[in-house]
C-alpha positions as CSV (number, residue, x, y, z in Angstrom):
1,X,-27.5,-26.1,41.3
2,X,-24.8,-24.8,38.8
3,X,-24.0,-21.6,37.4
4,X,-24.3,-23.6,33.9
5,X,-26.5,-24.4,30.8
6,X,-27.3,-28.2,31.7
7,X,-31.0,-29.1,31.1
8,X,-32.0,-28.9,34.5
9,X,-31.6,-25.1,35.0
10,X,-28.8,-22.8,35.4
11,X,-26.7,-20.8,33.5
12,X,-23.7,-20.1,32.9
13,X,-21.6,-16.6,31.6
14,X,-19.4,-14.9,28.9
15,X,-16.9,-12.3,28.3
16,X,-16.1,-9.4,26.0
17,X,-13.8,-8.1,24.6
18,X,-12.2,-4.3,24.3
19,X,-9.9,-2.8,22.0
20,X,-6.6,-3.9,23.8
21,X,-3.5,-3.9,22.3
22,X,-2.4,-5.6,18.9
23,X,0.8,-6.6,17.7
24,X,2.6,-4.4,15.4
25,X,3.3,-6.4,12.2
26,X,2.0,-5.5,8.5
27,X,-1.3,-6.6,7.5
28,X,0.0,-8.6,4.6
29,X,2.7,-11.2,6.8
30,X,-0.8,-12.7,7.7
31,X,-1.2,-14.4,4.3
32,X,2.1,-16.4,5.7
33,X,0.5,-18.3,8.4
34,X,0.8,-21.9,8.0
35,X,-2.3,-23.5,6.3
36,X,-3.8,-27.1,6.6
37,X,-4.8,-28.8,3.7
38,X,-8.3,-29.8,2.4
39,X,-9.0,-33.2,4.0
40,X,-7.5,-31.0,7.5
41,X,-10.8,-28.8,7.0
42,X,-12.9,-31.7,5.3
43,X,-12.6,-33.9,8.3
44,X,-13.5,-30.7,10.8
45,X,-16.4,-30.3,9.2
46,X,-17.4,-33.8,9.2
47,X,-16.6,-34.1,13.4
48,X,-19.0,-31.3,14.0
49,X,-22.0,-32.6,11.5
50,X,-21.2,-35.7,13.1
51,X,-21.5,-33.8,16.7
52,X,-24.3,-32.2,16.4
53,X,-26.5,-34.9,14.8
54,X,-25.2,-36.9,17.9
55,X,-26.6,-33.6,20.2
56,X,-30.2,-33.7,18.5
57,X,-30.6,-37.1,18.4
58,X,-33.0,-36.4,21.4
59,X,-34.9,-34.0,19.9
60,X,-34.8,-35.9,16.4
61,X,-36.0,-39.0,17.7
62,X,-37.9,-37.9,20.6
63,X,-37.7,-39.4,24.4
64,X,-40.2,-39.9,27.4
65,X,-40.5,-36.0,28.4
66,X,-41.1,-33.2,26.2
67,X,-38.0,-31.5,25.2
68,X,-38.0,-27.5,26.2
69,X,-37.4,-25.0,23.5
70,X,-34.1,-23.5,25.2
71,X,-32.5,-27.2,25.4
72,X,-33.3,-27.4,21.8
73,X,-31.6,-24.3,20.8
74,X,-28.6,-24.9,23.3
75,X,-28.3,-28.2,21.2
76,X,-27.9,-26.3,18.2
77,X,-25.7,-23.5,19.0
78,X,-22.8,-25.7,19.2
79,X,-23.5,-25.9,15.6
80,X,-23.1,-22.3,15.1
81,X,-20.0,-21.8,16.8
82,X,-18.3,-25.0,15.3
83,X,-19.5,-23.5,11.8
84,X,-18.4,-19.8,12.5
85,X,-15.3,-20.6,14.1
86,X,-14.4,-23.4,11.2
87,X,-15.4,-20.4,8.8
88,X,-12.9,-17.6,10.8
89,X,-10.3,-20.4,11.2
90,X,-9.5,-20.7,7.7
91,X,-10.5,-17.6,6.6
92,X,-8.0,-16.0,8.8
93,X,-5.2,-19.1,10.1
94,X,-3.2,-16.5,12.2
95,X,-5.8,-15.4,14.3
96,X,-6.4,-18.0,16.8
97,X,-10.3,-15.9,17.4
98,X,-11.2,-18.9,14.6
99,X,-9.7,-21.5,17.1
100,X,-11.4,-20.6,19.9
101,X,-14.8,-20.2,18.6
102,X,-14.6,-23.6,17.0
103,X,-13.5,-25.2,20.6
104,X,-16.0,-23.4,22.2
105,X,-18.8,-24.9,19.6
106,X,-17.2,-28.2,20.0
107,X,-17.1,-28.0,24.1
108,X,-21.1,-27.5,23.9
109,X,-21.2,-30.8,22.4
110,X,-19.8,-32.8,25.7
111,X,-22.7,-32.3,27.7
112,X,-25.3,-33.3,25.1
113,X,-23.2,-36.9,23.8
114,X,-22.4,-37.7,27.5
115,X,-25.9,-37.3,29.0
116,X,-26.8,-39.9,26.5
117,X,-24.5,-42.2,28.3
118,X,-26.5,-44.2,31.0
119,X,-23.0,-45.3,33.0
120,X,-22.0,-44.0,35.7
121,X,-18.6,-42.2,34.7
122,X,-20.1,-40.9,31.6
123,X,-22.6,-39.3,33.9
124,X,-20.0,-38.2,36.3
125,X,-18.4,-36.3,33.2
126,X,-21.2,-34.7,31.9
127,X,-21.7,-32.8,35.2
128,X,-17.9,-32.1,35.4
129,X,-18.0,-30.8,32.0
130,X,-21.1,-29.2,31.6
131,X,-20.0,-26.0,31.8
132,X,-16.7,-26.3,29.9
133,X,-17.4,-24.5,27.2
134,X,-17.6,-21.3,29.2
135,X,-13.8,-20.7,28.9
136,X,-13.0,-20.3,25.2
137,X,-16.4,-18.8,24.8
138,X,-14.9,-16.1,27.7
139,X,-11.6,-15.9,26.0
140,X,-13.1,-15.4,23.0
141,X,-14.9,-12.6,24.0
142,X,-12.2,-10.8,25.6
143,X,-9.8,-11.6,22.4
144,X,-11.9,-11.1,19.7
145,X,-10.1,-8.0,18.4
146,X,-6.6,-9.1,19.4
147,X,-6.7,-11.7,17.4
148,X,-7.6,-14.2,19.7
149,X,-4.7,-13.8,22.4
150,X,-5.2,-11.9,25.6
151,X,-2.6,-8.8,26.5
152,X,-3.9,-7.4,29.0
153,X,-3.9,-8.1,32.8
154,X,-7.6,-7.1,33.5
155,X,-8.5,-9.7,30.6
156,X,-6.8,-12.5,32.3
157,X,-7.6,-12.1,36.1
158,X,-11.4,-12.0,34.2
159,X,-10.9,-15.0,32.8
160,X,-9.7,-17.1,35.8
161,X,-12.6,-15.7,37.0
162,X,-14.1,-18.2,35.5
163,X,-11.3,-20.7,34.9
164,X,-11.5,-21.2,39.4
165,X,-15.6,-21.7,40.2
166,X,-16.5,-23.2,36.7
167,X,-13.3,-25.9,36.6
168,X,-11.4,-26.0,40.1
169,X,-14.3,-25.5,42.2
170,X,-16.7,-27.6,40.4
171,X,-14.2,-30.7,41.0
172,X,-13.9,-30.0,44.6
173,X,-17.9,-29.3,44.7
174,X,-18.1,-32.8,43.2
175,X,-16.7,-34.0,45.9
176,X,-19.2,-33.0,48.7
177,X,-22.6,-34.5,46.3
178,X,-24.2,-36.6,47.0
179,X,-26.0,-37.3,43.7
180,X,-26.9,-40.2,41.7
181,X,-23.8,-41.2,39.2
182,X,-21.5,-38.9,41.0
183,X,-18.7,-41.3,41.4
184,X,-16.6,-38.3,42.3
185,X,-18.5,-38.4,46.0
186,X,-16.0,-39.0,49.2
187,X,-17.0,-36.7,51.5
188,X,-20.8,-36.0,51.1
189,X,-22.3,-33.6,52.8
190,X,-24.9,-31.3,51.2
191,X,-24.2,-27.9,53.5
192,X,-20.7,-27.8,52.6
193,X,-21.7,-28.6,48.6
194,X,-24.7,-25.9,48.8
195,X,-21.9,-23.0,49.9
196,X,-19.2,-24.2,47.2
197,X,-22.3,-23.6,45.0
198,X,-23.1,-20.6,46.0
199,X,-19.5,-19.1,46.6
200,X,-19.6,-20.2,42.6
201,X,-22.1,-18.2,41.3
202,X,-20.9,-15.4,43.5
203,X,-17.6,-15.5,41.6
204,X,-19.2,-16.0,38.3
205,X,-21.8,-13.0,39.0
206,X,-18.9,-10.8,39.2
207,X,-17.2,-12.1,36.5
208,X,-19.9,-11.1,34.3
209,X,-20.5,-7.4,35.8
210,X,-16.7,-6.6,35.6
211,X,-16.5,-7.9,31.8
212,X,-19.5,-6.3,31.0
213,X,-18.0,-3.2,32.5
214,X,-14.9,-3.8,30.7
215,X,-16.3,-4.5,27.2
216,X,-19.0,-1.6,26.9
217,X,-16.3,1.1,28.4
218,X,-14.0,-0.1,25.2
219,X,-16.9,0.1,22.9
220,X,-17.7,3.6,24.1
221,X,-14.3,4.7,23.7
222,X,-13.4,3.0,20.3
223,X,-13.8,4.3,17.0
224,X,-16.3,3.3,14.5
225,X,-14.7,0.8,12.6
226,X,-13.7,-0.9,15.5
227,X,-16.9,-0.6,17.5
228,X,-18.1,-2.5,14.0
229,X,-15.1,-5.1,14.7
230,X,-16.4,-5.5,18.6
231,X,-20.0,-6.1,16.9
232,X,-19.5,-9.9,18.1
233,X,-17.9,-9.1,21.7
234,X,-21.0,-6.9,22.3
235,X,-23.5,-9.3,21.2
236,X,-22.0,-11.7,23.9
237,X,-22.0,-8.9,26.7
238,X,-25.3,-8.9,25.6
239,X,-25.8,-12.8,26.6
240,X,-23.3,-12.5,29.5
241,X,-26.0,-9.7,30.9
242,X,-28.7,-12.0,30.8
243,X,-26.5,-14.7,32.5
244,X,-26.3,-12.4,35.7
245,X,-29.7,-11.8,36.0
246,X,-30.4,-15.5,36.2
247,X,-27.9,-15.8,38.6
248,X,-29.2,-12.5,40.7
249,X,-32.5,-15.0,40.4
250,X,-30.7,-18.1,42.0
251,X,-28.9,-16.4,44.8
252,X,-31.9,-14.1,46.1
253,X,-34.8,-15.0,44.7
254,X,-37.2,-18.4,44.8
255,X,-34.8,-20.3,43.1
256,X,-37.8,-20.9,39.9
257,X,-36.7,-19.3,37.0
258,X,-39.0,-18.4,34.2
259,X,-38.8,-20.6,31.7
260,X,-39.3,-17.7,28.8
261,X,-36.4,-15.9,31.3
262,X,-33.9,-19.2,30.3
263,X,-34.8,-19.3,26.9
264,X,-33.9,-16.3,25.8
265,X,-31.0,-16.2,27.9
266,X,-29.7,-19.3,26.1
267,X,-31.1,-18.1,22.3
268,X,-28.8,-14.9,23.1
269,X,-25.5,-17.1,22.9
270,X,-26.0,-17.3,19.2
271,X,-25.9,-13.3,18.8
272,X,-21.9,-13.8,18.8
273,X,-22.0,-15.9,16.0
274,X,-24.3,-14.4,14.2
275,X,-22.8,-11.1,14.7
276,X,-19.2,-12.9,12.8
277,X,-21.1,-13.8,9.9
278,X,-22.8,-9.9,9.8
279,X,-19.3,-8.5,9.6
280,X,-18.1,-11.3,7.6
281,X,-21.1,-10.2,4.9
282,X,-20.2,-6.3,5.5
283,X,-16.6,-6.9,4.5
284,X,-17.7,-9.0,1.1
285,X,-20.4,-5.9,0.7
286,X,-17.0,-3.8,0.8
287,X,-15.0,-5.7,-1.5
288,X,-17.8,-6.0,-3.8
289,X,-17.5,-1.9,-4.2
290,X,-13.5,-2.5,-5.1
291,X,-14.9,-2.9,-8.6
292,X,-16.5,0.5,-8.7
293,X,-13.1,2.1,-6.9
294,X,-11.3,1.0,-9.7
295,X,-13.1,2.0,-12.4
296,X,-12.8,5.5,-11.0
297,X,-9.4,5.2,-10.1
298,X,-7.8,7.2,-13.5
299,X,-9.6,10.0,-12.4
300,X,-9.8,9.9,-8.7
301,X,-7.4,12.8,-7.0
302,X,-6.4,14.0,-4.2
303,X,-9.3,14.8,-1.3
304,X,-11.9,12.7,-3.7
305,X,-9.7,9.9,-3.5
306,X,-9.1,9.5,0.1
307,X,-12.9,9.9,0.6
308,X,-13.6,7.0,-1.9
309,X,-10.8,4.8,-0.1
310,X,-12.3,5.8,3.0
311,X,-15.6,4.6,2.4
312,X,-14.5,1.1,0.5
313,X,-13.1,0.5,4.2
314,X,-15.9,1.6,5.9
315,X,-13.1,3.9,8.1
316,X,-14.2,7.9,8.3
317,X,-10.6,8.7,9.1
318,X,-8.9,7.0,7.0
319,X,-5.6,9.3,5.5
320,X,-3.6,9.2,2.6
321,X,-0.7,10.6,3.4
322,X,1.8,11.8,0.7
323,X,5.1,11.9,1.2
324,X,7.6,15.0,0.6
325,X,9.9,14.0,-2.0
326,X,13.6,13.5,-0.3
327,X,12.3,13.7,3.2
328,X,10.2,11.4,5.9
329,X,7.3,14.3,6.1
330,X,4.0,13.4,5.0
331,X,1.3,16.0,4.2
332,X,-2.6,15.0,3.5
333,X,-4.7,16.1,0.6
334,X,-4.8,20.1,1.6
335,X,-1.4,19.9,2.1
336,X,-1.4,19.4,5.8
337,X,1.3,17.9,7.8
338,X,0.2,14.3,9.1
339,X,1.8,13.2,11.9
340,X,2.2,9.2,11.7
341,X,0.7,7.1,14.6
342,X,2.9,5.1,17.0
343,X,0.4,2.9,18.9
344,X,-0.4,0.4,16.4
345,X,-3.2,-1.0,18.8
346,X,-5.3,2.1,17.6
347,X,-4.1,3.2,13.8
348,X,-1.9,1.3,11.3
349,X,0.4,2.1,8.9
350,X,0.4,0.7,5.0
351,X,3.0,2.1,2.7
352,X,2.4,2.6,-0.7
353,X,5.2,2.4,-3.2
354,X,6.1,2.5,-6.7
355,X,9.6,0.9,-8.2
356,X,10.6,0.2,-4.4
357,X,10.2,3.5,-3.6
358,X,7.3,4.9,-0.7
359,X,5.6,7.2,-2.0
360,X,2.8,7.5,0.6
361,X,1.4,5.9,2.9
362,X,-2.5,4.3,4.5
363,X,-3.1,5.5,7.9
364,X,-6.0,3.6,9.2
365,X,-7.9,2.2,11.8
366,X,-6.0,-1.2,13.3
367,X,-9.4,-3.5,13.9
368,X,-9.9,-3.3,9.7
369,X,-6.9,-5.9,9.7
370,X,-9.7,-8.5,10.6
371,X,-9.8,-8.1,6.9
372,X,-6.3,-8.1,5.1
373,X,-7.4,-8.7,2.1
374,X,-9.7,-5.7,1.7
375,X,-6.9,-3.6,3.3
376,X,-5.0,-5.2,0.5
377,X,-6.7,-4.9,-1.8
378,X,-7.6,-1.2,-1.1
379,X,-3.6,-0.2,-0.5
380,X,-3.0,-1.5,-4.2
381,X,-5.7,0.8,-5.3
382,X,-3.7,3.4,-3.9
383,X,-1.3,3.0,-5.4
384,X,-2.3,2.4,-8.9
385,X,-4.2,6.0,-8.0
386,X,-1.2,8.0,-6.6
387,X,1.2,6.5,-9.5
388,X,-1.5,8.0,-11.9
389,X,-1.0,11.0,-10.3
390,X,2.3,11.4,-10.1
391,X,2.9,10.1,-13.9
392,X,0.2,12.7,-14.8
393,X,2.1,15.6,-12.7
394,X,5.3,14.3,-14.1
395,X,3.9,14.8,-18.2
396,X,2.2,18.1,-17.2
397,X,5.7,18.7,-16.2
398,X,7.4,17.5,-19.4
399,X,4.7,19.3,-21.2
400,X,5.8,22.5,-19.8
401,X,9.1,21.7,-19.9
402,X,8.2,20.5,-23.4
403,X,6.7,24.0,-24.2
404,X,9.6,26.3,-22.9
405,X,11.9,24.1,-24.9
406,X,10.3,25.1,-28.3
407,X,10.0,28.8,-27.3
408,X,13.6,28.4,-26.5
409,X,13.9,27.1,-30.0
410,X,11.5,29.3,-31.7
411,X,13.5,32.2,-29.8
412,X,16.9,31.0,-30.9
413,X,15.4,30.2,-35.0
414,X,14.5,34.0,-34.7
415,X,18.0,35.2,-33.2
416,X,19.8,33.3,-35.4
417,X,18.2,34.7,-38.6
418,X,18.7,38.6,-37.1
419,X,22.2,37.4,-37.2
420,X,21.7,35.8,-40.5
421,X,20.6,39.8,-41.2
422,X,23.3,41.4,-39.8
423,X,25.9,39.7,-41.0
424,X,24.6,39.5,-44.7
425,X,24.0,43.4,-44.3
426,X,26.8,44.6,-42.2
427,X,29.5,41.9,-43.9
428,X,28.8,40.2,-47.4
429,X,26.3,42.9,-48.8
430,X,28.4,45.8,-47.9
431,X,31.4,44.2,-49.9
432,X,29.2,43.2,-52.7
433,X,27.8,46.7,-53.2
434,X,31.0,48.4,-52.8
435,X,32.0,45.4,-55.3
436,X,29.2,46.8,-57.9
437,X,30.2,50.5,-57.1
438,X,33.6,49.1,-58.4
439,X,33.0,47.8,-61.4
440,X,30.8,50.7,-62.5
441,X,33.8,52.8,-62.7
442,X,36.3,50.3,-64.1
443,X,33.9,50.3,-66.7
444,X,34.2,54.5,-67.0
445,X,37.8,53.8,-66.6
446,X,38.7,51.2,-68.8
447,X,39.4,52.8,-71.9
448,X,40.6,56.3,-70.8
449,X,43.3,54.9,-67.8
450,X,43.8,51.4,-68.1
451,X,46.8,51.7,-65.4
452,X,43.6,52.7,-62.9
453,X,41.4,50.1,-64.3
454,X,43.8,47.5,-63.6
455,X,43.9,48.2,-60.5
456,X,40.8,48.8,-59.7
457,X,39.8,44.7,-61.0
458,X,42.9,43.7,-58.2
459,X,40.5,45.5,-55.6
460,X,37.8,44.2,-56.8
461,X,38.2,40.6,-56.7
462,X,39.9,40.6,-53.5
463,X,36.5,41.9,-52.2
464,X,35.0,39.2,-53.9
465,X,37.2,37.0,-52.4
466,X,36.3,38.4,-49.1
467,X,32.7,38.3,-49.8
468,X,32.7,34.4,-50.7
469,X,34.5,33.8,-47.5
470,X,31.8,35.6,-45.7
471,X,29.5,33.6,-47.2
472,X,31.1,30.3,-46.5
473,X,31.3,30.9,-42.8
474,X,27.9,31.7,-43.3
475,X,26.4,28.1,-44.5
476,X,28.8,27.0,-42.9
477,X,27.0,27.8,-39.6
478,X,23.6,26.8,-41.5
479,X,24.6,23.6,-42.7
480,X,28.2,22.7,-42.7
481,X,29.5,21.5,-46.2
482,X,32.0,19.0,-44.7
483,X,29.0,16.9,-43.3
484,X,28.2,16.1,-46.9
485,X,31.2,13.5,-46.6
486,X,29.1,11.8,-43.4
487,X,29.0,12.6,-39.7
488,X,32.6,10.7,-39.0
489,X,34.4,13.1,-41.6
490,X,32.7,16.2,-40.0
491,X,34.2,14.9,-36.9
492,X,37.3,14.6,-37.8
493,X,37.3,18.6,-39.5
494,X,35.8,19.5,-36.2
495,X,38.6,17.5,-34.1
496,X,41.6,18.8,-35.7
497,X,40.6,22.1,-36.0
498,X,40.4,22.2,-32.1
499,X,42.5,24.2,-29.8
500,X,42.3,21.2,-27.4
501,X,43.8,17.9,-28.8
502,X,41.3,15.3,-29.2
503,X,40.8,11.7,-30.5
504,X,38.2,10.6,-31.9
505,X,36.4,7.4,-31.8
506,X,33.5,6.3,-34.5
507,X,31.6,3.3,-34.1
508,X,28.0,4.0,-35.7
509,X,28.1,2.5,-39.6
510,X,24.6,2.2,-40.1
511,X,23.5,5.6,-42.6
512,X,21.8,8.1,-40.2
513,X,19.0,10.7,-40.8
514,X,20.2,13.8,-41.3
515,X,18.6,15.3,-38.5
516,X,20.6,13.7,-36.5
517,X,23.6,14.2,-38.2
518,X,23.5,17.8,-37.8
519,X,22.3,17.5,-34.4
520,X,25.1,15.4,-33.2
521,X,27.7,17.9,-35.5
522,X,26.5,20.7,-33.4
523,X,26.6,19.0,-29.7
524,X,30.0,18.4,-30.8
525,X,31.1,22.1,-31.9
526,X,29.3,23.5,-29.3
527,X,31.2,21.2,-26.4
528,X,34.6,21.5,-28.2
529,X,34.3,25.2,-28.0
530,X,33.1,25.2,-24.5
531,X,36.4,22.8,-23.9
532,X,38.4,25.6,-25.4
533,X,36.8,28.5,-23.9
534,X,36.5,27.3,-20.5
535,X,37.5,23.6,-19.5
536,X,41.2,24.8,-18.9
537,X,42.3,20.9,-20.5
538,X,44.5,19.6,-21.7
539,X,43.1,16.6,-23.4
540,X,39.5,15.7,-25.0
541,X,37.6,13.1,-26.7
542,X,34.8,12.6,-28.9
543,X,33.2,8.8,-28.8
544,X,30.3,7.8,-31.2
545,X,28.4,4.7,-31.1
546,X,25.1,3.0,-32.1
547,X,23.0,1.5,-28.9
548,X,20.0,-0.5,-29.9
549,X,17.6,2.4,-32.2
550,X,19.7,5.4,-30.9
551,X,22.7,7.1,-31.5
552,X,25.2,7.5,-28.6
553,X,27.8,10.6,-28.6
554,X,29.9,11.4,-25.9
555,X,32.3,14.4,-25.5
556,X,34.2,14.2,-22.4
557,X,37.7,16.5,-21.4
558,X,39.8,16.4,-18.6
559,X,39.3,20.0,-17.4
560,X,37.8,22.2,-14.0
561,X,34.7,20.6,-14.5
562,X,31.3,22.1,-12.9
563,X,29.6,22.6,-16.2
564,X,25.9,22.8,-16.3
565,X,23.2,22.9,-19.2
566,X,21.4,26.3,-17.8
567,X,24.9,28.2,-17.0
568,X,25.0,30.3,-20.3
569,X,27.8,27.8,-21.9
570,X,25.2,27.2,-25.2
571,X,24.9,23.9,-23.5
572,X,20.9,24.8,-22.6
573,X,20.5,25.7,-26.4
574,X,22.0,21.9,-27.7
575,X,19.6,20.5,-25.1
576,X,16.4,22.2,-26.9
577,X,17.7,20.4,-30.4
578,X,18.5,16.9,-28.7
579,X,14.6,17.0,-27.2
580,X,13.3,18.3,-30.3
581,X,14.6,15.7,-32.2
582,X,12.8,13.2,-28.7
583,X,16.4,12.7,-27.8
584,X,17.9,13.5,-24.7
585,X,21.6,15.2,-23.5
586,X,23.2,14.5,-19.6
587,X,26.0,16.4,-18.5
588,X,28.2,15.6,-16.2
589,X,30.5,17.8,-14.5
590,X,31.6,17.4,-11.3
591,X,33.8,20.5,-10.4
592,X,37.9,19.3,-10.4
593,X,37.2,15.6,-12.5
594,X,36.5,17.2,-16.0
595,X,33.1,17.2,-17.9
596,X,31.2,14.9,-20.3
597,X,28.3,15.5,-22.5
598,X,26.6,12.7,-23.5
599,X,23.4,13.1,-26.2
600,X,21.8,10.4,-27.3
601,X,19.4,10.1,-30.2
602,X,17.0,8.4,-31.8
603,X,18.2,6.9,-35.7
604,X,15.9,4.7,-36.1
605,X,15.1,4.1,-40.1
């Protein structure tokens, strides 16, 4: 006359449990938890082989009456539980789900070992405890996507629900029978026993209505990962159902239940475990496709990633949400704004980053935590995706960049020879026909009026004069003769030919390429003029120096400052020779502390 699973008859009940609230913390601080070592888990297993042989040693070795089918599967579901809850126990040490599913498999063991015990306080026990195990399995039920711990007021008044008839009233109904190894018997009396019995399964009955209610409202309403995650709370509403209807049996019908009725009532317990180790197999199913996700990974962008990610974690509405560079927006695929969840009990966060910086971020559904290291593992593929993205917008960048720098160049090659023409036309070859013109007559003149010859050879080889000064300034702007004496001698010409007075200081003594020579002569020039023309200082200085495989020069004044490399100072042009040559040229020029230009460039030999 119980509402419990003893051999002789009744049944007892179990819980659900709905998508309450979970703590906010990331999914990764679970790999933290404390865990026990190997003869911790060793020994575990041992107690429950140990238990349940002890359980079935009834059915193993036989006894007087035939053993019914349902006793022999309630033996064994202790089993199942022990074994599930040992397996979510380790697999997951945080989540205390694993702790009570292994002491709910290890509290249907009491019954079985104590019946087996012919003395009179073992017996006493085994009816006290019969139904024991209800309480973690309830808990369980209720917790099972909270990670075993219950937040919610509804979940706990269901609970003492059970905690009162199955525990404090069973003691006090203990008291009133009169039974055969009850040695808990004082005040015997079989009317008031028969109402504590019944006032029990009244409780109990609703107990399992309200958590059925409970547990299927949350499945309705819950997405559909997490309906997957409440596979094993369903599968025990399922049990739970067939509970009440046995107890609906005992309260208004014969008070014979059908033995086919109890059987499969009991065989429905092992649903819950067997629905653990379904979702246990799905998420080793999922991280068996990581392999395939990454191979695909270089070439996954944008929408095709997301839906790739989104399948690996079996969540439909997964996002990857980007982030705006220099803000705390985030946009999806299409360019969407995303706005980021608060309630972590529904969708958590998991940002992606690259050199400590976020660069996006996971939004997905908070019961795929049940399995961090597939969230894990999917976040990193992430980011090694996004990062490929970014570093592949970043070189199509450069490339452009790359490509308007050599039209730049190409541009300024072509300028400069038009300059080449007019100045060799309008300067040099003017002077060197009017030269030719020249000598033509003094050769007419020579003999007739030498006083006019004469003079005209003074003319001429002042033009000449002219003309080969022309033409020095000329190569000079080609190639500078002074740098065939090496860069620090070109330095120096360049230095104390400035307006501005500047030092120099030379510490590169290894032989450089000429390229880089005449690129470092020219970033030079070109900043020493702009110090002339439009620092307003009084003071500058030129600083080379090897660093490593490049070649370090600085020129820095103590001027007005705000400089920049696209403000029509020439400075945009030396930038387009330092790149060319893979180098690379950083100003810096805040406006009232002076400017530096600083090129640096590869020498290696």
């Amino acid at each position: 006359m119980r509402v419990r699973l003893a051999p002789w008859g009744v049944v007892e009940s179990d819980l659900v449990a709905p998508p309450v609230s979970r703590r906010s913390a990331d999914v990764l601080t679970r790999f933290g938890a404390r865990a026990h070592g190997t003869e911790f888990w060793v020994a575990l297993w041992v107690v429950a082989a140990a238990a349940e042989f002890g359980a079935m040693v009834p059915v193993i070795f036989g006894r007087a009456e035939p053993v019914p089918g349902w006793e022999v599967v309630y033996r064994m579901i202790g089993g199942s539980f022990a074994a599930a809850g040992l397996i979510a126990w380790r697999r997951r040490p945080d989540n205390r789900s694993g702790v009570l599913m292994t002491v709910t498999g290890f509290s249907f063991f009491i019954f079985p070992l104590l019946s087996q015990i012919d003395t009179p306080v073992a017996q006493t026990l085994s009816m006290l405890t019969d139904d024991v195990w209800t309480v973690p399995f309830v808990a369980l039920l209720l917790t099972y996507v909270t990670a075993g711990r219950i937040q919610s007021r509804v979940d706990l008044g269901l609970v003492w629900l059970f905690i009162f008839p199955l525990l404090i009233l069973e003691f006090i109904w203990m008291l009133f029978l009169e039974q055969d190894g009850n040695i808990l018997v004082a005040f015997p009396n079989d009317g008031i026993a028969d109402a504590i019995d019944k006032g029990q399964r009244v409780l109990v009955l609703a107990g399992c209505i309200g958590t059925s209610v409970v547990v299927l409202a949350r499945w309705w309403a819950a997405s559909r990962p997490r309906r997957r995650a409440l596979l094993p709370s369903v599968a025990g509403t399922v049990a739970l159902l067939l509970f009440a209807s046995l107890l609906v049996n005992d309260l208004v019908g014969t008070g014979t239940r059908s033995p086919l009725h109890v059987w499969v009532t009991i065989a429905s317990l092992a649903l819950v475990p067997a629905a653990f180790l379904a979702g246990l197999l799905r998420s080793r199913l999922a991280r068996g496709g990581l392999t395939e996700l990454f191979r695909s990974l270089r070439t996954m962008r944008g929408e095709e990633l997301q839906a790739a990610l989104a399948k690996t974690m079996g969540d439909p509405g997964l996002v990857v949400a980007r982030r705006v560079p220099g803000r705390s927006a985030y946009v999806d695929p299409h360019g969407t704004p995303v706005s980021m969840p608060t309630d972590p009990a529904d969708r958590r966060i998991v940002p992606v980053q690259r050199d400590g910086e976020q660069i996006a971020a996971l939004v997905y559904d908070a019961s795929l935590d049940d399995d961090p290291e597939l969230v894990e593992a999917v976040s990193a593929a992430a980011a090694i995706a996004l990062e490929n993205e970014q570093l592949q917008h970043e070189s199509d960048a450069r490339l452009v960049e790359l490509q308007a720098s050599r039209e730049r160049l190409v541009a300024a090659g072509d300028a400069e020879r038009r300059r080449l023409e007019r100045n060799l036309h309008d300067g040099a070859q003017q002077r060197l026909v009017a030269l030719s013109m020249q000598l033509r007559f003094l050769q007419s003149r020579i003999r007739d009026d030498p006083a006019t010859a004469e003079e005209l050879a003074t003319t001429a080889s002042a033009e000449l004069a002219e003309s080969l000064q022309e033409l020095r300034e000329l190569a000079r702007g080609i190639h500078p003769a002074v740098l065939d004496h090496g860069l620090e001698t070109a330095l120096e010409s360049l230095a104390s030919r400035s307006p501005v007075p500047t030092d120099l200081s030379f510490h590169a003594t290894r032989p450089l390429p000429p390229a880089v020579e005449l690129a470092a002569y020219f970033v030079a020039s070109e900043a020493l003029t702009n110090v002339a023309k439009y620092a307003q200082a009084t003071a500058a200085a030129v600083c080379v120096r090897a660093a490593g495989r490049r070649l370090v020069i600085e020129i820095s004044d103590d001027g007005v400052g705000g400089a920049a490399a696209g403000g029509g100072s020439g400075l945009r042009g030396l930038a387009d020779r330092v790149e060319a040559l893979d180098g690379r040229l950083r100003i810096a020029s805040p406006r009232g502390r002076g400017t530096t230009v600083t090129a640096e460039l590869p020498c290696a030999s």
